[in-house]
Backbone as CSV, one residue per row, in Angstrom:
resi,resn,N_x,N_y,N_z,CA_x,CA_y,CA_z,C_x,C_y,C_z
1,UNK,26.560,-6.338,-6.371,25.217,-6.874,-6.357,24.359,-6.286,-7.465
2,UNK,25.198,-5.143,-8.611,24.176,-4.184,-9.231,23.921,-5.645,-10.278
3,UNK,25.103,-6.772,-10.307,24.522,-7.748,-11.454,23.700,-8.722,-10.826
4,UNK,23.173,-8.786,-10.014,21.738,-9.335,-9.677,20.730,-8.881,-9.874
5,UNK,19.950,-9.513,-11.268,18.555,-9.002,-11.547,17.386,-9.374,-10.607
6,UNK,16.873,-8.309,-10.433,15.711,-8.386,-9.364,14.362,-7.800,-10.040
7,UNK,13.323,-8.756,-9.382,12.047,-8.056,-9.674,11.858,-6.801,-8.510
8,UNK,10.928,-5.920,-9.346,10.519,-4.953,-8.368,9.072,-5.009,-7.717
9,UNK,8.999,-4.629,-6.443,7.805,-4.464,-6.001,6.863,-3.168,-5.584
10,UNK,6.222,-2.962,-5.319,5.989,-1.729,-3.944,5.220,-2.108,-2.975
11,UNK,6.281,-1.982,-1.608,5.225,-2.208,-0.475,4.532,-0.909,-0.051
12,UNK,3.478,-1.537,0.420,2.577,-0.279,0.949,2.183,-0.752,2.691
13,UNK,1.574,0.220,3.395,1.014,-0.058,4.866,0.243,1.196,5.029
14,UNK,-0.871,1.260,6.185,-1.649,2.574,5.834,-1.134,2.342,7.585
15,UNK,-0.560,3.494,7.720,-0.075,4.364,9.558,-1.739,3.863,10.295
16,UNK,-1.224,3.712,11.357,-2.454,3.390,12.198,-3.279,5.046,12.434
17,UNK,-4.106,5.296,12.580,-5.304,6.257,13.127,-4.155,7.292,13.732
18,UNK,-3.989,8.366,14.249,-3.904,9.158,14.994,-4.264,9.125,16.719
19,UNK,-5.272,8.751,16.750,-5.983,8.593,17.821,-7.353,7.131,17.582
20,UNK,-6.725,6.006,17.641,-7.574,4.729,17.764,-8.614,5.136,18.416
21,UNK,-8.746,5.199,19.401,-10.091,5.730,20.473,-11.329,6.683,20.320
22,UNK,-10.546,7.885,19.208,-11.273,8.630,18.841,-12.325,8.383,17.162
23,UNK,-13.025,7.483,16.918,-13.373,7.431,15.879,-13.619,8.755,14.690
24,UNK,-13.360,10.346,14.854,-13.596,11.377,14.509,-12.130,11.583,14.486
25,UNK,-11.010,11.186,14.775,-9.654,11.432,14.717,-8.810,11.132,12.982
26,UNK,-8.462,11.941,12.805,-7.893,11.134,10.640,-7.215,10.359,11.035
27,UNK,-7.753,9.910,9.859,-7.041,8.603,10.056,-5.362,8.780,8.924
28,UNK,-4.690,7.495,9.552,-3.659,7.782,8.970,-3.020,7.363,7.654
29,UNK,-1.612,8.096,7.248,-1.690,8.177,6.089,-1.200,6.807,5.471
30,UNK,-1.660,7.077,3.684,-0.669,5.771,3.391,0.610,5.755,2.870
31,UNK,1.635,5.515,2.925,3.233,5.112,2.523,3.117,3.890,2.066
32,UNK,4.153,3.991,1.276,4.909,3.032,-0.190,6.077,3.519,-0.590
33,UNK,6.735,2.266,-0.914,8.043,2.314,-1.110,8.828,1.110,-1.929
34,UNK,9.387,1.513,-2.634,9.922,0.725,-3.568,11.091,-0.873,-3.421
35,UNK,10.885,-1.990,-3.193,11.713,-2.674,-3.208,12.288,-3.389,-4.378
36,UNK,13.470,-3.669,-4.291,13.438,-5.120,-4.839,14.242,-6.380,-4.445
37,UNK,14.718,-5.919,-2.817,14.806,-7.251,-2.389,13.601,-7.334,-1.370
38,UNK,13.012,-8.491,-2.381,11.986,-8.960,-1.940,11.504,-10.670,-2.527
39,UNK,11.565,-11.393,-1.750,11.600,-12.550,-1.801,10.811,-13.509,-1.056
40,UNK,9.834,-15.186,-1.752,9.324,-15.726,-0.864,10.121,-16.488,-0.299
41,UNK,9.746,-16.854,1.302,10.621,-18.086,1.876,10.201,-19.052,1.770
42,UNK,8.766,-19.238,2.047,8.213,-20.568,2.591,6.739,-20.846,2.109
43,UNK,6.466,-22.348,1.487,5.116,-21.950,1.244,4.499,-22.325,1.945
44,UNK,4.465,-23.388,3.165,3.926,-23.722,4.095,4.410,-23.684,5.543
45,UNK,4.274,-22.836,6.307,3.636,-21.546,5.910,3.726,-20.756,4.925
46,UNK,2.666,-20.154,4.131,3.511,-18.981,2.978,3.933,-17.874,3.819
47,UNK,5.283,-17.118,3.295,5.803,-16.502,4.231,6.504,-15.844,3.502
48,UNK,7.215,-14.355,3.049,7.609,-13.094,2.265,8.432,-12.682,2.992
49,UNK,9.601,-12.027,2.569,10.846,-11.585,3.258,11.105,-10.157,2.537
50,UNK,10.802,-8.637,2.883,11.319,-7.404,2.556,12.302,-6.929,3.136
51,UNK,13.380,-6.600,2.459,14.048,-6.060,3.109,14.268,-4.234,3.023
52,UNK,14.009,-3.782,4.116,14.113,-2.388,4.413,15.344,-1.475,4.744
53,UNK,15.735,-0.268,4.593,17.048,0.505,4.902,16.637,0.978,6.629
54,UNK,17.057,0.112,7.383,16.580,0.677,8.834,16.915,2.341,9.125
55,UNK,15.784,2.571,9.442,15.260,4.124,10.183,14.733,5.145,9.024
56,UNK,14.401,3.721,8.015,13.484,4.256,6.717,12.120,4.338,7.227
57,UNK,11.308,5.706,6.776,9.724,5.650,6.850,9.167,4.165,7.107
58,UNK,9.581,3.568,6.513,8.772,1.983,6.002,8.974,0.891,7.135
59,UNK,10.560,1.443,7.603,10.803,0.423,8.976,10.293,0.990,9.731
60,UNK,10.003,2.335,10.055,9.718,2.851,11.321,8.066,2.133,11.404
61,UNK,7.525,2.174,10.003,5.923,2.030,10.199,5.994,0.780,10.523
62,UNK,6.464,-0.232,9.815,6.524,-1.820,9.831,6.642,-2.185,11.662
63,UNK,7.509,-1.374,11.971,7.559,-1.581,13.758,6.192,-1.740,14.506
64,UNK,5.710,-0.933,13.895,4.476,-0.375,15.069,3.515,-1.275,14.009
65,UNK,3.289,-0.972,12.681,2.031,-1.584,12.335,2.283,-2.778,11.606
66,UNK,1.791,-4.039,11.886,2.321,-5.459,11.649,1.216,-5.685,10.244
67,UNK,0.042,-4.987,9.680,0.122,-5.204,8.431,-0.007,-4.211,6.993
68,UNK,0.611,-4.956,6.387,1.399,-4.587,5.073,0.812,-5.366,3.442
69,UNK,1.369,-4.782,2.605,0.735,-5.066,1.444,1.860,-5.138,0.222
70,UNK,2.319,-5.906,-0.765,2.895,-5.802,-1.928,2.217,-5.853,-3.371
71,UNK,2.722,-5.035,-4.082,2.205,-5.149,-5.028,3.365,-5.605,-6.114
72,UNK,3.289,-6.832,-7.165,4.544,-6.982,-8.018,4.400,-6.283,-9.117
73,UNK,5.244,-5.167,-9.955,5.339,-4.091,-10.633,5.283,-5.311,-12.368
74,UNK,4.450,-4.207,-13.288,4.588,-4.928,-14.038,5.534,-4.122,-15.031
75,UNK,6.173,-4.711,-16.299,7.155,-3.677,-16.659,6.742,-2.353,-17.685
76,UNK,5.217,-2.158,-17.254,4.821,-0.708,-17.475,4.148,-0.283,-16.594
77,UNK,4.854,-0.900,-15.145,4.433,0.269,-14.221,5.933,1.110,-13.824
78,UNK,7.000,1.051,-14.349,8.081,1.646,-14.610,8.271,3.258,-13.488
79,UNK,7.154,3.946,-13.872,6.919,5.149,-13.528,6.349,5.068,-11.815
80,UNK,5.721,3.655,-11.903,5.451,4.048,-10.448,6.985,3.270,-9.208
81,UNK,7.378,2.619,-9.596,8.595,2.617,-9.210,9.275,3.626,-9.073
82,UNK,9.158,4.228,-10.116,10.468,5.317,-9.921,10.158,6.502,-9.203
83,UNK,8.463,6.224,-8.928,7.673,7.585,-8.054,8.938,7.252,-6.849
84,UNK,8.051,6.234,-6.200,8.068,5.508,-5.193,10.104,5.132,-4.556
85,UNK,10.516,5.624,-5.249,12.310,5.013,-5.209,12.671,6.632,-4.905
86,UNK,12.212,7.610,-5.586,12.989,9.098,-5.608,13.221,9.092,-3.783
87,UNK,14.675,10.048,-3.513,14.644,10.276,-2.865,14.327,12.086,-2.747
88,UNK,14.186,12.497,-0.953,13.618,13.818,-1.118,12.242,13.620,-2.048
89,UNK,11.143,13.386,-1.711,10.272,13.031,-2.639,9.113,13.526,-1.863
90,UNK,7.975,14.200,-2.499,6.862,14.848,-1.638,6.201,14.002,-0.720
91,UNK,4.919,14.290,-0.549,4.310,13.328,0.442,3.755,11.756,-0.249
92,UNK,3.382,11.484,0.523,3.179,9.417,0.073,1.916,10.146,-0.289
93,UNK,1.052,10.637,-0.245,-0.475,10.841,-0.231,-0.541,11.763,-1.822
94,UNK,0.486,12.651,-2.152,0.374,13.285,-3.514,1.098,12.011,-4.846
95,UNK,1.869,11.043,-3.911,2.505,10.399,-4.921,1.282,8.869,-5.387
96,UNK,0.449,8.967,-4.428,-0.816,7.946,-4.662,-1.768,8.611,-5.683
97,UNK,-1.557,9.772,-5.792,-3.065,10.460,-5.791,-3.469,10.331,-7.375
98,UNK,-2.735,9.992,-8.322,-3.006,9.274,-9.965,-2.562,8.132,-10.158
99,UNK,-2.532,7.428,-9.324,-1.905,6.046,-8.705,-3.436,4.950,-8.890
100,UNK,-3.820,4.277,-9.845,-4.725,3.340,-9.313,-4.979,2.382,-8.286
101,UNK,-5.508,1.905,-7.634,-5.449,1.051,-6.268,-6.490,1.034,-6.315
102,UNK,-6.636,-0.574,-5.154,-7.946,-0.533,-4.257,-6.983,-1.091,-2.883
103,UNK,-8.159,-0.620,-2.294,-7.738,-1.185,-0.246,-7.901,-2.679,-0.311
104,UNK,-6.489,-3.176,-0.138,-6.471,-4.384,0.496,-8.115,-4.475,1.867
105,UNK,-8.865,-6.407,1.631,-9.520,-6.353,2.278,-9.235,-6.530,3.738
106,UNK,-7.675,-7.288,3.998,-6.806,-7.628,5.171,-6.563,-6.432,5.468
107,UNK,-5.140,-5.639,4.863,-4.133,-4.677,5.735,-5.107,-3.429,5.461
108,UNK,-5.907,-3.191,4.607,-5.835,-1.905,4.284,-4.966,-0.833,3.745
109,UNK,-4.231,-1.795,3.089,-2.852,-0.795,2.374,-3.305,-0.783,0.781
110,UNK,-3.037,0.238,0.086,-3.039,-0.060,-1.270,-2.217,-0.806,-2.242
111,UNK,-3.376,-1.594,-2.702,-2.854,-2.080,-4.073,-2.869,-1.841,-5.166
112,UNK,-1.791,-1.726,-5.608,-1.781,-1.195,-7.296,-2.813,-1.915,-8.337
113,UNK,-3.593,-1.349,-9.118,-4.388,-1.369,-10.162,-2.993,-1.997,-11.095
114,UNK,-3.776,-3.685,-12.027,-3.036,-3.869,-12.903,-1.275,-4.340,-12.880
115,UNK,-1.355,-5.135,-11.519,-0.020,-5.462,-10.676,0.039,-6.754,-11.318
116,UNK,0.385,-7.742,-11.502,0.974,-8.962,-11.567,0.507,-9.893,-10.662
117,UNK,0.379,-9.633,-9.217,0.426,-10.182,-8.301,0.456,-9.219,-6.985
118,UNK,-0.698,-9.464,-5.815,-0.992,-8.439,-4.809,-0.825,-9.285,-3.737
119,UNK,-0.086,-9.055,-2.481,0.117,-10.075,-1.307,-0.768,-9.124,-0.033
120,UNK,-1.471,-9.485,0.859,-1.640,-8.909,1.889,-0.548,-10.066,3.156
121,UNK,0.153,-9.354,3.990,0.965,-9.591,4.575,0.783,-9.295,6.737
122,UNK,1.205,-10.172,7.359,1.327,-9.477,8.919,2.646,-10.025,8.874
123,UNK,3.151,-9.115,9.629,4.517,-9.400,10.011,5.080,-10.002,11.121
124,UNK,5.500,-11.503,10.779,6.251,-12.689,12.061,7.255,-12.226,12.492
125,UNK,8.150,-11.689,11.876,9.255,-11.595,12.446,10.425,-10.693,11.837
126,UNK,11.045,-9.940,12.469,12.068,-8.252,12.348,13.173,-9.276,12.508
127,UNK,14.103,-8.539,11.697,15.750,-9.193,11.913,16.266,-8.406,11.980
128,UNK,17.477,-7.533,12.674,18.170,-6.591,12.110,19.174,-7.554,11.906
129,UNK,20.195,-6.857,10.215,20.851,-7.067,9.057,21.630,-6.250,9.286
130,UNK,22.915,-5.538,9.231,23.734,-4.564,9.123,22.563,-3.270,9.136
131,UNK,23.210,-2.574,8.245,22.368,-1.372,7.783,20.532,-1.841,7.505
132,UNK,20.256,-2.909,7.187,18.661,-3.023,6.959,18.025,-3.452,8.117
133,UNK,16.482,-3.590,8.215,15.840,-4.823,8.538,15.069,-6.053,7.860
134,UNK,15.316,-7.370,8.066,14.648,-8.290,7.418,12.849,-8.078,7.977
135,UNK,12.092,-8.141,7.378,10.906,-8.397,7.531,9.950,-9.434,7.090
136,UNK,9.626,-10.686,8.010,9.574,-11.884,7.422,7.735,-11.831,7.563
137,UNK,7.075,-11.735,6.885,5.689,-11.942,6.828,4.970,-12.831,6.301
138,UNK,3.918,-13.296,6.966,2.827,-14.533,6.453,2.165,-13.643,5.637
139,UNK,1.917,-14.568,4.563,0.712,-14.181,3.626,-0.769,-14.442,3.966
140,UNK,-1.641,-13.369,3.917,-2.591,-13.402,4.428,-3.515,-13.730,3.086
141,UNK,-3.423,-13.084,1.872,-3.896,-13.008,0.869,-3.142,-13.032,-0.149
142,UNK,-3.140,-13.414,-1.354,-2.524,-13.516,-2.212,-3.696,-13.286,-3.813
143,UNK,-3.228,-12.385,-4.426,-4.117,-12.293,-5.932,-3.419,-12.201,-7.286
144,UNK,-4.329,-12.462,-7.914,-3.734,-12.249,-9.405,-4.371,-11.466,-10.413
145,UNK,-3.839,-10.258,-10.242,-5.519,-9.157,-10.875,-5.248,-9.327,-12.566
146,UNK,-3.762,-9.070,-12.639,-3.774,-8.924,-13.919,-2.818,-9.996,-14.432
147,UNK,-2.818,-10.759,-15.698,-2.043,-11.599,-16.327,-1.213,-10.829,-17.531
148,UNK,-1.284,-9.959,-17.753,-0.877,-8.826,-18.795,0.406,-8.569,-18.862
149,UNK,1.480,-8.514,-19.811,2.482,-8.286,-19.365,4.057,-8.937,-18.989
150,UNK,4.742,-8.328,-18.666,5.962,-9.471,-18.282,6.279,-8.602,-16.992
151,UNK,7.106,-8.956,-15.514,7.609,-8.718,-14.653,8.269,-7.453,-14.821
152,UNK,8.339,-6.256,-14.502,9.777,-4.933,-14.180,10.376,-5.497,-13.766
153,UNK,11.957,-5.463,-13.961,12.941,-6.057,-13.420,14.162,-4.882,-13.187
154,UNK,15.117,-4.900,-12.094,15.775,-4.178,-11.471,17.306,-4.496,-12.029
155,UNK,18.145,-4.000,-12.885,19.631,-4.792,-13.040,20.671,-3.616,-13.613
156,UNK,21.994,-3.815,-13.129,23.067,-2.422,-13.366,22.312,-1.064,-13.102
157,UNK,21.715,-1.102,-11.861,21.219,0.260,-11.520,19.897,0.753,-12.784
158,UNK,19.228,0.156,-13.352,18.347,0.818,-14.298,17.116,-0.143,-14.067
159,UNK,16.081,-0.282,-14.277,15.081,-0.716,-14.795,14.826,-1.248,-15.572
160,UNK,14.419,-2.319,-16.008,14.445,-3.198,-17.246,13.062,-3.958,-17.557
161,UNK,13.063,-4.981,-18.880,11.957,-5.575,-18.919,12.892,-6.994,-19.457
162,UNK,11.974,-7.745,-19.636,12.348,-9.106,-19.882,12.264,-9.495,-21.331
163,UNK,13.435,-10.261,-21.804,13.484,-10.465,-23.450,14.081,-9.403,-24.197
């Protein structure tokens, strides 16, 4: 499959509160994570398909919190991919922290500053896949911040650009 070129993305989701009830409780953190199988299904409904490594950070959150955010990598955001892909990798909160974004107005997850294309997402429907989970989500929002650029693309294990 390493000769299937893929675009890359990063999904993001911000953990629900600590304590919902308690408005004085921190709130919780945000995680991101690197895909690139990631694909639309449907445009009517519009509808997004991630696929996750089950009993990854990202599935565990996706379980509990149904919304989510993508951002499509452009091929000089290179570096934040490759934040976002390391494994053994510090916290999600130091790997944001020179990271441009703004808060989705739906999920509240971050979006990358200068993306291609930003989806806010809830999630219809979990599949388990062998080793993954499918995650099939309606699009709640859809943007186009930046036109700049050509797509990051994923192929023979490296990172690439187009042309």
């Amino acid at each position: 499959m390493s000769r299937l070129a893929a675009g890359v993305v990063l999904v993001t989701a911000q953990e629900p509160p600590l304590d919902p009830d308690d408005p004085s409780a921190p709130g919780g953190e945000d995680v991101g994570m690197t895909a690139t199988a990631f694909l639309s299904v449907s445009l009517d409904p519009p509808l997004v398909l991630v696929s996750l490594r089950e009993g990854s950070r990202m599935d565990d959150l996706l379980a509990e919190q149904p919304l989510w955010a993508v951002s499509v990598l452009t091929e000089s955001q290179r570096h934040v991919a490759g934040r976002f892909a390391m494994k053994g990798r510090i916290s999600d909160r130091l790997l944001f922290e020179d990271i441009p974004y703004v808060r989705g107005e739906v999920s509240g997850a971050p979006l990358v500053g200068g993306a291609l294309a930003t989806l806010e997402c809830r999630t219809e429907q979990r599949v388990a896949a062998g080793d993954h989970t499918l995650v099939i989500g309606r699009v709640l929002s859809a943007r186009v911040p930046s036109a700049e650029g050509g797509p990051l693309m994923y192929f023979r294990g490296r990172y690439r650009q187009l042309g």
